[in-house]
N, C-alpha and C positions, 0 to 999 in steps of 0.2 A: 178192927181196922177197915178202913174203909175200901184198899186196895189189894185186901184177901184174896176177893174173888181172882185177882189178877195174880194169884201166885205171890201174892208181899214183893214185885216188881217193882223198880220206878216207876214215874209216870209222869209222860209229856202232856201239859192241858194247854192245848191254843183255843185263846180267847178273842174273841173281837171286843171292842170297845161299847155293847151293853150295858146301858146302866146295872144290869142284876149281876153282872160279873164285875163289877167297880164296887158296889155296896159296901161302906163300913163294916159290913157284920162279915161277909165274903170275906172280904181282905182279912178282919180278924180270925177268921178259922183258917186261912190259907197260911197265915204266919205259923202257924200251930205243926204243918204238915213238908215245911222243908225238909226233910229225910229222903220222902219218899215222891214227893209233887214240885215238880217244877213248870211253873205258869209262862206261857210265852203269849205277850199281850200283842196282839196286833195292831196297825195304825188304823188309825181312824177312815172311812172309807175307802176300801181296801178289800173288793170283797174276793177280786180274783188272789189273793192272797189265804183265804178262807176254805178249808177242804170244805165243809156241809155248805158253801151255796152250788159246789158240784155234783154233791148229793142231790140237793133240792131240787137241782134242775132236771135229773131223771126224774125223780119222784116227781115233779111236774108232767113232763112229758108222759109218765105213765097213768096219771089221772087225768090232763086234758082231752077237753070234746066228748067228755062223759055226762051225764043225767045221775045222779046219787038221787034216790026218794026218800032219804035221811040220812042226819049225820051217822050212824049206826053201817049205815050201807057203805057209806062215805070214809068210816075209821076202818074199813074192814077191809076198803078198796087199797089205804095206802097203808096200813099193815101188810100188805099181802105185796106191795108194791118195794117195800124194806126189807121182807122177808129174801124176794128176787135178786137184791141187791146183795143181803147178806151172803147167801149163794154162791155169787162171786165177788170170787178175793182179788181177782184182775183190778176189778173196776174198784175198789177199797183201796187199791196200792193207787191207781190210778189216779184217783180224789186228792190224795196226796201228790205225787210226781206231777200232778196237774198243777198245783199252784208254783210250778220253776223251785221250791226252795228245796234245800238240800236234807237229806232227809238221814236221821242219824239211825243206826245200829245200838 
């Protein structure tokens, strides 16, 4: 099962409107996982509605006005940039609370 790791939990997936998250074959394995996955599509641009463009925007801010001398240097910069994030759970609860919607239990 794919939501093991999560303890066989539910699971809220908020999606923006990507093509890769629309895909015939998507939507086919998603019909499959109603028990446990419940998909909440987002409107079309709509990003302050989007926890990871609040993500992204640290993780921007913590790569800007840097020199990387490879991509290597570069993945290792914002590995280590997500790693600070994961850390804290403030700014995780925050990403959410941040986009105004109500956030369920």
């Amino acid at each position: 099962m794919p939501h093991a790791r999560l303890g066989g939990h539910p699971v809220t997936l908020i999606w923006d409107i990507c093509s890769s998250h629309t895909s015939a074959e998507v939507r086919e394995w998603a019909e499959g996982q109603e028990r446990w996955l419940r998909i909440v599509q987002l409107p079309p641009h709509a990003p302050e509605l989007n926890p990871v463009e609040l993500l992204w925007k640290i993780v921007k801010d913590l790569l800007a006005n840097r020199v990387f001398r490879s991509i290597r240097e570069l993945a290792e910069a914002a590995e280590a940039a997500l790693r600070k994030i994961k850390k804290a759970p403030h700014l995780l609860r925050g990403f959410l609370a941040g986009t105004g919607l109500a956030l369920l239990e």
